[in-house]
N, C-alpha and C positions, 0 to 999 in steps of 0.2 A: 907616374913618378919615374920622369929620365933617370936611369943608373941603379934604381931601387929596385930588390927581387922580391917578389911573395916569401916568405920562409911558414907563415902560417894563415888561415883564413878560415872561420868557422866558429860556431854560436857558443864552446863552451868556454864562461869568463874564466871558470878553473884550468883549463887549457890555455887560456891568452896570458894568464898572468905568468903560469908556467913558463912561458916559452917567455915572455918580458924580464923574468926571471935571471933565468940564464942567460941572457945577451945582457944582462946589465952586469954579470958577475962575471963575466968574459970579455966584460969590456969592448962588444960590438954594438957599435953602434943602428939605433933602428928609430923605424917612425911608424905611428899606431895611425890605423885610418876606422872609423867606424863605420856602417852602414847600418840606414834603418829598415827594419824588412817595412811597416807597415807602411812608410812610404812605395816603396818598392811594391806591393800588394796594390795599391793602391791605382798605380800606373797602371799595372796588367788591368784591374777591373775598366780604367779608362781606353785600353787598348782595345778591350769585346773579352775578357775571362769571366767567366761568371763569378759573383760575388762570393756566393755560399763553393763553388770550388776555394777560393782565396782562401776560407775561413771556416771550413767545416766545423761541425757542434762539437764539442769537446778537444779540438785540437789547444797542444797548450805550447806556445812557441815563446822565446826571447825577442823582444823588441829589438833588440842589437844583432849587428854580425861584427863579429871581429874581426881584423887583418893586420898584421905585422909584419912590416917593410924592413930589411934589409941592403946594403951600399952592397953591388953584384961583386965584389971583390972578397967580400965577409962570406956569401952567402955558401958558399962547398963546407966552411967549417961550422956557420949555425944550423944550417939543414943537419951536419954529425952528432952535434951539441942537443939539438934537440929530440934528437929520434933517440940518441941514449936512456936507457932507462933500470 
């Protein structure tokens, strides 16, 4: 995304909405990207990972990764906005 910064990226949706939160209440505008791990898992096994690394027994993961795109002009005051707590 030409002109878009990361301001957030990572598996917790309480966290994504968090940060979706305050850029909507600040009126900075942003763009949401998903990523699927299990595809992502999937490649690597196609690349030569071993399967059962991908997926060990009991691992308990999120199908989703979140990421929150911000316009690089916004991005010095939501990175502020959201680390406030």
């Amino acid at each position: 995304m030409l002109f878009w910064k990361k301001v957030y990226r990572g598996f917790s949706l309480e966290e994504f909405n968090r940060v979706k939160s305050i850029l909507k209440t600040n009126r900075i505008p942003y763009k949401i990207k998903l990523y699927s791990v299990k595809d992502r898992l999937s490649n690597d096994v196609m690349l030569g990972a071993s399967p059962a690394a991908a997926t060990p027994a009991g691992m308990q993961y999120q199908n989703q990764e979140f990421a929150v795109y911000v316009k690089k002009k916004n991005l010095e005051e939501a990175v502020f906005l959201c680390n406030r707590r």
